[in-house]
N, C-alpha and C positions, 0 to 999 in steps of 0.2 A: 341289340340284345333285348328281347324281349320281356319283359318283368311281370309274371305269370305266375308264381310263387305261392304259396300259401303259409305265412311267415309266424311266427309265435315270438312272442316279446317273454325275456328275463324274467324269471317269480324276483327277482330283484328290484325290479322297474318299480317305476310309479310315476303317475302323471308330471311332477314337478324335477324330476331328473331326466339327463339323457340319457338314452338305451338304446341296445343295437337289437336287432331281429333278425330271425335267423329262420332259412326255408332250408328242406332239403331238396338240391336240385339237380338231382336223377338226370342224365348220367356223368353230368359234370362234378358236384360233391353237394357245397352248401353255397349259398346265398346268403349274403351279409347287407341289413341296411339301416341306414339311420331314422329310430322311431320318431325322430320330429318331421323327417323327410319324407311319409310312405311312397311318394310318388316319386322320389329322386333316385338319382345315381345309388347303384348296388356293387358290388364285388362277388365274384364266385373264384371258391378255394376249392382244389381235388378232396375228398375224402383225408386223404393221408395227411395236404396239409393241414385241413382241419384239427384232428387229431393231436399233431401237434403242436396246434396252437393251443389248443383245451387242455392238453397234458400239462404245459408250461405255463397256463393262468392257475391249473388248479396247484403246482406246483409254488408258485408265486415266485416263478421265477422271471416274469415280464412287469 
């Protein structure tokens, strides 16, 4: 899998925390990766699960 992405990091972030990044990545959904890692391993979610994974953070139910 190619890591190709053009990724935006959390308005939460900041240099001294960890954060995840996120690309959209058409046609698969999104791209997930860790901001200390830019060149490492990523995860890609469909649309839908995304969704409901941001439903259930903003819920605060995870």
């Amino acid at each position: 899998m190619t890591n190709t992405y053009i990724y935006r990091k959390s308005s939460y972030s900041d240099a001294e925390h960890e954060c995840v990044e996120i690309a959209l990545a058409l046609p698969v959904g999104v791209a997930i990766r860790d901001s200390k890692y830019p060149t490492g391993p990523f995860i890609q979610l469909s649309l839908a699960s995304w969704e409901a994974f941001h439903r259930a953070l903003t819920r605060e139910e995870l």
